[in-house]
PyMOL Python script that loads the backbone (N, CA, C, O; Angstrom):
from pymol import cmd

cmd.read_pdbstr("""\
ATOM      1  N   UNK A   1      90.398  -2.787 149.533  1.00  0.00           N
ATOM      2  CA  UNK A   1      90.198  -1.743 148.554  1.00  0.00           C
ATOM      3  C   UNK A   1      88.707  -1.526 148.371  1.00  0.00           C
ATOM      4  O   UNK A   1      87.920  -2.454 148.182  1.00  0.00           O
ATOM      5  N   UNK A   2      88.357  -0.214 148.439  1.00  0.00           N
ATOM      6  CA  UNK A   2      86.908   0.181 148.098  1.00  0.00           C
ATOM      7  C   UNK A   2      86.389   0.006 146.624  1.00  0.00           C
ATOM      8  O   UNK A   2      87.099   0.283 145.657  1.00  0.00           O
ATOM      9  N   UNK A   3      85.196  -0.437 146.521  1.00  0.00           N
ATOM     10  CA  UNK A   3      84.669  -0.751 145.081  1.00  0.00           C
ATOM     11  C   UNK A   3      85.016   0.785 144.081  1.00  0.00           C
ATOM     12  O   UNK A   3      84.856   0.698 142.863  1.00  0.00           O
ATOM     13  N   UNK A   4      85.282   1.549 144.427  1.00  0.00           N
ATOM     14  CA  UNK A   4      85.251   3.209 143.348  1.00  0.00           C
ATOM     15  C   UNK A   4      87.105   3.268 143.127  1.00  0.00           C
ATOM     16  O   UNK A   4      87.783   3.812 142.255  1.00  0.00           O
ATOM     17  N   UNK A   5      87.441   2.557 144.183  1.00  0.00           N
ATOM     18  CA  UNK A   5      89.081   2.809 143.919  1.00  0.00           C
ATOM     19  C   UNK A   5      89.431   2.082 142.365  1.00  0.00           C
ATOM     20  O   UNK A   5      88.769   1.185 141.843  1.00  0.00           O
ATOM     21  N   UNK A   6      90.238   2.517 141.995  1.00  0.00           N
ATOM     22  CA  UNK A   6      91.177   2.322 140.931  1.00  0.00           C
ATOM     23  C   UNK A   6      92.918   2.219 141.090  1.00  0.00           C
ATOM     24  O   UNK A   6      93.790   3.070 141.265  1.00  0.00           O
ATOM     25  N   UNK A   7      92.928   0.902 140.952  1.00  0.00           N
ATOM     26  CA  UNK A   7      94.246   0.746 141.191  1.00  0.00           C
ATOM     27  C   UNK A   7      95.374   1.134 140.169  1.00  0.00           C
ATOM     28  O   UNK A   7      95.449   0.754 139.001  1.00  0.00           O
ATOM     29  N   UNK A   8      96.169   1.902 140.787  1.00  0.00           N
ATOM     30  CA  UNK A   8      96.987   2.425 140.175  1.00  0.00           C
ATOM     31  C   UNK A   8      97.991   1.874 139.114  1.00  0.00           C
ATOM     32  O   UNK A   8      98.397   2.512 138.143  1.00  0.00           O
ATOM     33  N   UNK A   9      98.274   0.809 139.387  1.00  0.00           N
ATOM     34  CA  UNK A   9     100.133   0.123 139.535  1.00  0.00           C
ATOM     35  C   UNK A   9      99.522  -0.866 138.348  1.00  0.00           C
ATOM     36  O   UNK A   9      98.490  -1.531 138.262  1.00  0.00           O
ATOM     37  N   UNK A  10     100.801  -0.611 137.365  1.00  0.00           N
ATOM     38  CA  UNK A  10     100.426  -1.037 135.958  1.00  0.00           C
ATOM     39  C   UNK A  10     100.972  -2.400 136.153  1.00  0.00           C
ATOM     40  O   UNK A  10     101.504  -2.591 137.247  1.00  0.00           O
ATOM     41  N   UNK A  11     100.943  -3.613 135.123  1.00  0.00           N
ATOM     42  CA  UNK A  11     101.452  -4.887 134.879  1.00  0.00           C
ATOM     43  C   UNK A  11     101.782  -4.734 133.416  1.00  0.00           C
ATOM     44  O   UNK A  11     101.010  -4.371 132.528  1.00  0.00           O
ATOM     45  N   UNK A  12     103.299  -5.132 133.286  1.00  0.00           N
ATOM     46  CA  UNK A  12     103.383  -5.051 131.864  1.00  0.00           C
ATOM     47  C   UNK A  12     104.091  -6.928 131.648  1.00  0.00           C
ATOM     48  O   UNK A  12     104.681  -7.510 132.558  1.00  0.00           O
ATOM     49  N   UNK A  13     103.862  -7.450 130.467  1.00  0.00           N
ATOM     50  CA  UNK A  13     104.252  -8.789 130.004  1.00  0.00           C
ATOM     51  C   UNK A  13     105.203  -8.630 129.540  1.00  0.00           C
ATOM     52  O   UNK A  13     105.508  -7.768 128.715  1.00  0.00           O
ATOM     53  N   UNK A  14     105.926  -9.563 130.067  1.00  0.00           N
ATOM     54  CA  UNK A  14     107.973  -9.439 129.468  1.00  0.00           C
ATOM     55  C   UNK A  14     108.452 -10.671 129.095  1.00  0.00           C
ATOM     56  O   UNK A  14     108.594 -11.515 129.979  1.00  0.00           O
ATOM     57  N   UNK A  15     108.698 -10.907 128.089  1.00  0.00           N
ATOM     58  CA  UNK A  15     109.703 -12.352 127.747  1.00  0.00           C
ATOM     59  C   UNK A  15     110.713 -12.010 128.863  1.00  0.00           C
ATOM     60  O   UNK A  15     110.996 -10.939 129.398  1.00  0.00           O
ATOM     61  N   UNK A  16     111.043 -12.930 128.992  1.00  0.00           N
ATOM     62  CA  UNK A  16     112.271 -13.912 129.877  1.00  0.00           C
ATOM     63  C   UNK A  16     113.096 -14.753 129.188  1.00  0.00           C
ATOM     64  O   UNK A  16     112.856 -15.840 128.662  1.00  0.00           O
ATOM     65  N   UNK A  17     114.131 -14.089 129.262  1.00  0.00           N
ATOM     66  CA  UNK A  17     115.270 -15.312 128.862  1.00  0.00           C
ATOM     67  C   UNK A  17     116.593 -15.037 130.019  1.00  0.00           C
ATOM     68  O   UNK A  17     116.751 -14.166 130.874  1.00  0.00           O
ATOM     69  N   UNK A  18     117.479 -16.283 129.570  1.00  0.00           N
ATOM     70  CA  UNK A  18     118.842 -16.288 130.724  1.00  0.00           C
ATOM     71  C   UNK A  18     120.379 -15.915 129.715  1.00  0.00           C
ATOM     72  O   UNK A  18     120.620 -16.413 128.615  1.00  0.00           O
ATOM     73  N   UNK A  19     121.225 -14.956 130.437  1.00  0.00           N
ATOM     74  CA  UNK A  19     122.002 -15.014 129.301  1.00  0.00           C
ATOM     75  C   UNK A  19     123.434 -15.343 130.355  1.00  0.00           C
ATOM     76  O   UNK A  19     123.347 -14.841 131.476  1.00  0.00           O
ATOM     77  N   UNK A  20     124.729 -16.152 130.050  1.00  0.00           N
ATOM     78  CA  UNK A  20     125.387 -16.804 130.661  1.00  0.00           C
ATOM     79  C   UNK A  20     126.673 -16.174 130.191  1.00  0.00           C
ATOM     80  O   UNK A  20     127.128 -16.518 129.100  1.00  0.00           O
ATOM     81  N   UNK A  21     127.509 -14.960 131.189  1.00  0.00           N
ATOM     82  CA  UNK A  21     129.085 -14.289 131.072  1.00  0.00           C
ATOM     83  C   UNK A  21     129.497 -14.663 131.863  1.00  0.00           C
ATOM     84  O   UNK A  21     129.020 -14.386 132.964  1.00  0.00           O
ATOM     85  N   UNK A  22     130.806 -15.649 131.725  1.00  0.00           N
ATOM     86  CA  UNK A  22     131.871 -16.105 132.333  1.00  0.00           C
ATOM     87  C   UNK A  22     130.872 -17.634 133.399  1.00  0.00           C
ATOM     88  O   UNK A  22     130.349 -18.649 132.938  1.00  0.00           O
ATOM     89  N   UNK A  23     130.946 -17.248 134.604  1.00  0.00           N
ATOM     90  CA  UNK A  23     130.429 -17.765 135.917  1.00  0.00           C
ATOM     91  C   UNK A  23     128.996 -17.220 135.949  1.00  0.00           C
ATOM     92  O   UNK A  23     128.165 -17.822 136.629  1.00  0.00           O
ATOM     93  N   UNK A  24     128.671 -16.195 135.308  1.00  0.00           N
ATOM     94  CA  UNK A  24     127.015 -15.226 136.633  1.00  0.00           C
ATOM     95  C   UNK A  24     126.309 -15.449 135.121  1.00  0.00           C
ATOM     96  O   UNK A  24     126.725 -15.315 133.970  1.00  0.00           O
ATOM     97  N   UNK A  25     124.896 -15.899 135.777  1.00  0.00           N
ATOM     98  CA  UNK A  25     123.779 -16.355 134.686  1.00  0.00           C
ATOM     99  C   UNK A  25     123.196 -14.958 134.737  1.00  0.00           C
ATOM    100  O   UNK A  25     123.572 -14.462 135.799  1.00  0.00           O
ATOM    101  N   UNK A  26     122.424 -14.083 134.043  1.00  0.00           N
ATOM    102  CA  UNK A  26     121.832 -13.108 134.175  1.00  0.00           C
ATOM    103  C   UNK A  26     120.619 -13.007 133.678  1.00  0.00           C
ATOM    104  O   UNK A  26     120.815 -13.291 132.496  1.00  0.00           O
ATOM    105  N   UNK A  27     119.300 -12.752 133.812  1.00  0.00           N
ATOM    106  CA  UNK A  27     118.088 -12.733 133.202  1.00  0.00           C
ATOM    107  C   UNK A  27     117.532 -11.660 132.397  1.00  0.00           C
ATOM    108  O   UNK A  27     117.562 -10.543 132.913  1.00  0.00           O
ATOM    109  N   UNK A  28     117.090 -11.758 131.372  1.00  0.00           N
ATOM    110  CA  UNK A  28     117.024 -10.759 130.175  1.00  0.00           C
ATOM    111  C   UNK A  28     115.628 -10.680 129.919  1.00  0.00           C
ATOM    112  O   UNK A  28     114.865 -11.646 129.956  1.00  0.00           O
ATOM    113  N   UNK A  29     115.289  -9.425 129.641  1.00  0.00           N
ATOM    114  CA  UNK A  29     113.576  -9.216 129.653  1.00  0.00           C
ATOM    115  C   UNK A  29     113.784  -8.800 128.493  1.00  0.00           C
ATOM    116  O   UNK A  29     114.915  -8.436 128.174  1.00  0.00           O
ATOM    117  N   UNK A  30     112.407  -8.754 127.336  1.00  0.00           N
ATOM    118  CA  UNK A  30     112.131  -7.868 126.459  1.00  0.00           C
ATOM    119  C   UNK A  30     112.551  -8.599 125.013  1.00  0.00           C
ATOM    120  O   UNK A  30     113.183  -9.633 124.797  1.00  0.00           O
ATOM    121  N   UNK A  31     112.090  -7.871 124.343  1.00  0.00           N
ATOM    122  CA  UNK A  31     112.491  -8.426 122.738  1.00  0.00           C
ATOM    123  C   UNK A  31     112.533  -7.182 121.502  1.00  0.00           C
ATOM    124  O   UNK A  31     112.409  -6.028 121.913  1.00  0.00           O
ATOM    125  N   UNK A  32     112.671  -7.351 120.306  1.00  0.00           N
ATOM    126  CA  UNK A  32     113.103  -6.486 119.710  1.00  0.00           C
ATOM    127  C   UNK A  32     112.255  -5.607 119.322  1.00  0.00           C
ATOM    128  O   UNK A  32     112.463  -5.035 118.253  1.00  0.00           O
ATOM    129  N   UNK A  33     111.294  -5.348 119.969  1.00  0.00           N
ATOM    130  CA  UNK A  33     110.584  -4.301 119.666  1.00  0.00           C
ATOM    131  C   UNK A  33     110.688  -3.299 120.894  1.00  0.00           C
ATOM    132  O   UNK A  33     110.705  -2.078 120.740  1.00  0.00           O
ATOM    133  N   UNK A  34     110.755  -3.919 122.110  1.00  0.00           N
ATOM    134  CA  UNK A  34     110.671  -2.823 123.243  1.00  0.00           C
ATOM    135  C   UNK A  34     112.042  -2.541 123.654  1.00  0.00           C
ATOM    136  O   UNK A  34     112.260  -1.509 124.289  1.00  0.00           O
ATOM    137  N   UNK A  35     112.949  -3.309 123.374  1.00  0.00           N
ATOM    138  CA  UNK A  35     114.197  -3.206 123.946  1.00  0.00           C
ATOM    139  C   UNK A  35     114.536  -4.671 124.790  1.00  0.00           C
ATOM    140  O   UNK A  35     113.866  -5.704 124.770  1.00  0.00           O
ATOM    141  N   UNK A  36     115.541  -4.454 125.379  1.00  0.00           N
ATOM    142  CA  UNK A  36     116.040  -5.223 126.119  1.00  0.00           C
ATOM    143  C   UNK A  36     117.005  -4.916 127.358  1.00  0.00           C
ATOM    144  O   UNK A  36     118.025  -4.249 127.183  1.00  0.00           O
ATOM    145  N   UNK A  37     116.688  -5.376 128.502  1.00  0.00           N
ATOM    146  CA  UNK A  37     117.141  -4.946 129.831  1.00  0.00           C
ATOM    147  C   UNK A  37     117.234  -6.307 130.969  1.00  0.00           C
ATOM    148  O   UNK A  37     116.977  -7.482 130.703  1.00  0.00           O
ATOM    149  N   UNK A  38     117.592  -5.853 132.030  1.00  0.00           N
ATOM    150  CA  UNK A  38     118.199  -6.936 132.832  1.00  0.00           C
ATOM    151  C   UNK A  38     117.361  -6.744 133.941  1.00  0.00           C
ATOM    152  O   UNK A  38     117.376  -7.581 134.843  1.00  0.00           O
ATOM    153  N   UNK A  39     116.454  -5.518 134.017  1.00  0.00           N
ATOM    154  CA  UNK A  39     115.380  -5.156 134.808  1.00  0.00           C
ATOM    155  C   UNK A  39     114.072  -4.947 134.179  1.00  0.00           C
ATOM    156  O   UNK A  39     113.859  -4.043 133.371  1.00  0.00           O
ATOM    157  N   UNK A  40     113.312  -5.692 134.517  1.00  0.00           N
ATOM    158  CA  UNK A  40     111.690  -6.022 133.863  1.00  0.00           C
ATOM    159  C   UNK A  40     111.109  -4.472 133.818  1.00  0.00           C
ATOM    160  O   UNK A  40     110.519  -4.035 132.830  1.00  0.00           O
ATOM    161  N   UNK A  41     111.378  -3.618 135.139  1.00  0.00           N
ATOM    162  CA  UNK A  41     111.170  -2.446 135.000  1.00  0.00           C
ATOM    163  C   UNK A  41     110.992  -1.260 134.662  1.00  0.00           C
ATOM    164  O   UNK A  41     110.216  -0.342 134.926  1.00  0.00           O
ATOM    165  N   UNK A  42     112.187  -1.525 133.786  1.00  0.00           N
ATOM    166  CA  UNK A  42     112.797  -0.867 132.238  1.00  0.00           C
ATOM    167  C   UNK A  42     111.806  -0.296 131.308  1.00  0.00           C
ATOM    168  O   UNK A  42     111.649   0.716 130.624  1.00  0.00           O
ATOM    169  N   UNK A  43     111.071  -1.652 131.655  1.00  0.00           N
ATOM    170  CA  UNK A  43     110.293  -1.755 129.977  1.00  0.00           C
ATOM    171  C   UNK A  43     108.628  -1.325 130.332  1.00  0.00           C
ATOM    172  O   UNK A  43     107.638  -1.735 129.727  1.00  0.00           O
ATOM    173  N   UNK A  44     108.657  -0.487 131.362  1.00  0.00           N
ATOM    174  CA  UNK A  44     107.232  -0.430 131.111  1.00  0.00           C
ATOM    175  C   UNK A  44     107.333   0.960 130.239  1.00  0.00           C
ATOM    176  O   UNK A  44     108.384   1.587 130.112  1.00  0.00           O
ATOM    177  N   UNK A  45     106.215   1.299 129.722  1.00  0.00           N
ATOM    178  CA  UNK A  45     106.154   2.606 128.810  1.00  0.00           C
ATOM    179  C   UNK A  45     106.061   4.067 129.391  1.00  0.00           C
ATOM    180  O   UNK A  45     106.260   5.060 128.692  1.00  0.00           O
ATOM    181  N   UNK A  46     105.783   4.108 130.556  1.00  0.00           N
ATOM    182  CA  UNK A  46     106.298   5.540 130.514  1.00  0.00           C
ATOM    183  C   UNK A  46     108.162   5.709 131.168  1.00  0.00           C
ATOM    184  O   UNK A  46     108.725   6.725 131.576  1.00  0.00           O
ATOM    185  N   UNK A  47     108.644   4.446 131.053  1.00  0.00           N
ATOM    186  CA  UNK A  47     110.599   4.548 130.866  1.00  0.00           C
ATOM    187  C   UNK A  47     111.099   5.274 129.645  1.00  0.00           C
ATOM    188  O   UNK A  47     110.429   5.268 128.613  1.00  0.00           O
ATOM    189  N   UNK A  48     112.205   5.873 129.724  1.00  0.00           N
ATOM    190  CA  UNK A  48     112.856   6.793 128.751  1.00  0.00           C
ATOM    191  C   UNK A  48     113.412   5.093 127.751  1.00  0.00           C
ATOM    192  O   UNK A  48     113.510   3.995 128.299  1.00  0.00           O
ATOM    193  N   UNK A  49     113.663   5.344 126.379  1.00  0.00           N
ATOM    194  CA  UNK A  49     114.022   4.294 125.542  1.00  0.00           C
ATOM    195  C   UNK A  49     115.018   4.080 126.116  1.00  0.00           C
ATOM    196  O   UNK A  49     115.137   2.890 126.410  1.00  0.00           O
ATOM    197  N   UNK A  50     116.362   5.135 126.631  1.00  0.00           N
ATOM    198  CA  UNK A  50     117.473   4.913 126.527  1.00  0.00           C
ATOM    199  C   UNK A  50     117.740   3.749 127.963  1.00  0.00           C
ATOM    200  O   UNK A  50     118.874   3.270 127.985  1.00  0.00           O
ATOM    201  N   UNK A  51     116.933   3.369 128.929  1.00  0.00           N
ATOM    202  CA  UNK A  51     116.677   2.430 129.663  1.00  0.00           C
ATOM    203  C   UNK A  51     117.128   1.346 129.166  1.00  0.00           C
ATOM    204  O   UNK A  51     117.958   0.818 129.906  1.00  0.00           O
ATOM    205  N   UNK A  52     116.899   0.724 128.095  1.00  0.00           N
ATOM    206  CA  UNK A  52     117.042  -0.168 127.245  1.00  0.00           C
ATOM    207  C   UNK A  52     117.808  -0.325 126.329  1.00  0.00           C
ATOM    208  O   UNK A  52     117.762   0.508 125.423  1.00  0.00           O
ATOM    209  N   UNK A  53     118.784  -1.447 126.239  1.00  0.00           N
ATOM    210  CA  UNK A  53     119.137  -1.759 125.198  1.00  0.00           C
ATOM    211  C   UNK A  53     118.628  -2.049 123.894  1.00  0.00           C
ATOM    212  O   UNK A  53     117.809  -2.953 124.059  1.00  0.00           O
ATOM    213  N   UNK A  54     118.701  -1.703 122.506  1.00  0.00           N
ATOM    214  CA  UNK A  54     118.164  -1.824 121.304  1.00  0.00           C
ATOM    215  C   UNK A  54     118.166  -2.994 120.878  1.00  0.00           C
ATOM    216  O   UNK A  54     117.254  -3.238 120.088  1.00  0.00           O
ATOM    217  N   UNK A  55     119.418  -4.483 121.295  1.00  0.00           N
ATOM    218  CA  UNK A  55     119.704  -5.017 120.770  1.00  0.00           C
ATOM    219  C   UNK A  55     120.387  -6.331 121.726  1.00  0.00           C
ATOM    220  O   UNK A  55     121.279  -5.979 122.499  1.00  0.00           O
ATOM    221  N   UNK A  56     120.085  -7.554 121.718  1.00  0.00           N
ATOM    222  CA  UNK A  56     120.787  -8.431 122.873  1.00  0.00           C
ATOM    223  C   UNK A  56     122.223  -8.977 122.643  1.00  0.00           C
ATOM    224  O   UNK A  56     122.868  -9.560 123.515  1.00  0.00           O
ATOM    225  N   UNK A  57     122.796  -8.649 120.978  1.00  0.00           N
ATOM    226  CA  UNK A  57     124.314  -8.027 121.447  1.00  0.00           C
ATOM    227  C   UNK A  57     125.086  -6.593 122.031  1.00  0.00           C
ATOM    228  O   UNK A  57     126.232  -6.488 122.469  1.00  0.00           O
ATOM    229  N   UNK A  58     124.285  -5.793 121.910  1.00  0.00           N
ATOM    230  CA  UNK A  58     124.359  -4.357 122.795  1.00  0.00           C
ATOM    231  C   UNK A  58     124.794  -4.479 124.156  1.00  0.00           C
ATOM    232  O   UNK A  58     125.761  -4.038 124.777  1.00  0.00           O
ATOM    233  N   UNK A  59     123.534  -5.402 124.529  1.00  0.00           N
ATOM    234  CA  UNK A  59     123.484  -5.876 126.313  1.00  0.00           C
ATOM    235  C   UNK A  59     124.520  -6.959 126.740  1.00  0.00           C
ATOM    236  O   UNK A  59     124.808  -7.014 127.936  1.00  0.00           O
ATOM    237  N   UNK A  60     125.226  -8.002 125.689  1.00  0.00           N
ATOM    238  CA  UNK A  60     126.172  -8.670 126.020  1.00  0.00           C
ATOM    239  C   UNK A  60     126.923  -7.907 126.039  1.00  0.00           C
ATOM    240  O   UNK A  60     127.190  -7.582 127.197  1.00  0.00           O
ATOM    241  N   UNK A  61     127.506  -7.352 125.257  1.00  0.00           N
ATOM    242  CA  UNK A  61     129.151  -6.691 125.295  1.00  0.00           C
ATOM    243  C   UNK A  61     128.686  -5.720 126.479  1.00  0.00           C
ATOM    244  O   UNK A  61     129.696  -5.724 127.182  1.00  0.00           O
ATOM    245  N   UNK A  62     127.815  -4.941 127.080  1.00  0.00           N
ATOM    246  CA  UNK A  62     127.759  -4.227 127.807  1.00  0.00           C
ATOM    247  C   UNK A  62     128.276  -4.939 129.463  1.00  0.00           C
ATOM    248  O   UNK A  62     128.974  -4.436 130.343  1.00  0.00           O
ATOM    249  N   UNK A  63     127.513  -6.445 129.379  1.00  0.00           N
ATOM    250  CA  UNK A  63     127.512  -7.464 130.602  1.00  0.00           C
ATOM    251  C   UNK A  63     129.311  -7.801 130.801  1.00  0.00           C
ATOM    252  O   UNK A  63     130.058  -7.631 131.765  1.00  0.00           O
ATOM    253  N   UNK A  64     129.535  -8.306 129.506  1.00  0.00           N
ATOM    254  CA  UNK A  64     131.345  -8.855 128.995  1.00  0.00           C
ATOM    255  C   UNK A  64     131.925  -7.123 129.972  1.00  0.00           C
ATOM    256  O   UNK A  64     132.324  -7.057 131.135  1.00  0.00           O
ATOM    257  N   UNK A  65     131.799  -6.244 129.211  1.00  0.00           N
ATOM    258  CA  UNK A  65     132.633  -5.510 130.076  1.00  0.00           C
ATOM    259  C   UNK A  65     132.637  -4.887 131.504  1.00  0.00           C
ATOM    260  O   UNK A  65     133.608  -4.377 132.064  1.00  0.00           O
ATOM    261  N   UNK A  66     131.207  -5.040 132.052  1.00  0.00           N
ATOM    262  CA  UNK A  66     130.729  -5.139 133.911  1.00  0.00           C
ATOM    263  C   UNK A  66     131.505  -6.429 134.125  1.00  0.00           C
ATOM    264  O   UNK A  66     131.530  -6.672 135.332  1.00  0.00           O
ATOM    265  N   UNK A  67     132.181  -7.396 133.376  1.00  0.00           N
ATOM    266  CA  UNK A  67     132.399  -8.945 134.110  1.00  0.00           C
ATOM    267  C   UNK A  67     134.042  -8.684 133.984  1.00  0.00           C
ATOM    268  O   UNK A  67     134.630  -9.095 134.985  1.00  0.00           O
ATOM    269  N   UNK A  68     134.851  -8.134 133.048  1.00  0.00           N
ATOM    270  CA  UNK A  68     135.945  -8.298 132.861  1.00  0.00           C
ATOM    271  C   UNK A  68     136.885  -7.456 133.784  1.00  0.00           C
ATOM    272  O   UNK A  68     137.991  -7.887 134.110  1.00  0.00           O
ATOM    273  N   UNK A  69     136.454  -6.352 134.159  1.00  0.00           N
ATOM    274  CA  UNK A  69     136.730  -5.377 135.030  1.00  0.00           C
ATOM    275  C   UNK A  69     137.329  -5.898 136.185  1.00  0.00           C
ATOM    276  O   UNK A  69     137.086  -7.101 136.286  1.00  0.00           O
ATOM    277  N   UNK A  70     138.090  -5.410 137.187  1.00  0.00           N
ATOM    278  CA  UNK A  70     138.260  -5.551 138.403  1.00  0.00           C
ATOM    279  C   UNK A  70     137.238  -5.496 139.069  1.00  0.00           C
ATOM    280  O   UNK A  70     136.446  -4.601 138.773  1.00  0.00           O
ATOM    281  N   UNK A  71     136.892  -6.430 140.206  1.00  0.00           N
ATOM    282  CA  UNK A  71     135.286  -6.321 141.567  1.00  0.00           C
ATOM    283  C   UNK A  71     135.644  -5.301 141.818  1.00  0.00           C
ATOM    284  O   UNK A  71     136.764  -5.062 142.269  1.00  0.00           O
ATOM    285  N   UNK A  72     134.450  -4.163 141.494  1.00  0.00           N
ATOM    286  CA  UNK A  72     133.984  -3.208 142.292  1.00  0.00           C
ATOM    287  C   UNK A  72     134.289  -1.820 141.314  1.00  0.00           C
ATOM    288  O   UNK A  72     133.998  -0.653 141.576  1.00  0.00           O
ATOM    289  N   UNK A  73     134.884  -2.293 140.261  1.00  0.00           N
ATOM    290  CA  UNK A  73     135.235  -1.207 139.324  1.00  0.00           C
ATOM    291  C   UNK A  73     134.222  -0.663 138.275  1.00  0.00           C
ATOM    292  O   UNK A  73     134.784   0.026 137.424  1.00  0.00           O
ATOM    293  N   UNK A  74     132.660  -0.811 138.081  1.00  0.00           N
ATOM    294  CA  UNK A  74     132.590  -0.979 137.124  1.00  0.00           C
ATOM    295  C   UNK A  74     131.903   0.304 136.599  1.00  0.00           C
ATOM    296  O   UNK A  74     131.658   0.427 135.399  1.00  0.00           O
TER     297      UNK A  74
END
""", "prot")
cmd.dss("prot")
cmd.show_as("cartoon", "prot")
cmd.util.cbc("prot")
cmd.orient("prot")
């Protein structure tokens, strides 16, 4: 990279946590101010809110019903 360049590509800081439905562990970014998502990605700021869950019972019952479903239904 040339000294005048400016790198583009943002870094944003995400809590990490693990959340555990049925058998599949799943990893949870974010906290109650930015939301909460299962993709770190989510959460950078120029994402639409609705990316995100408001709330990390929102995102369970959302996970509970991707898990309860028939494979491949969801």
């Amino acid at each position: 990279m040339k000294p005048n360049q400016v790198q583009s590509q943002q870094q944003v800081a995400v809590s990490a946590q693990l959340m555990k439905i049925g058998l599949e562990v799943f990893p949870v970014y974010g906290d109650e101010s930015s939301g909460f998502s299962v993709d770190p990605g989510d959460l950078y700021p120029q994402m639409p809110a609705w990316f995100r869950y408001s709330s990390l019972d929102e995102l369970f019952f959302a996970l509970v019903n991707l898990n309860i479903g028939p494979e491949g239904r969801a």
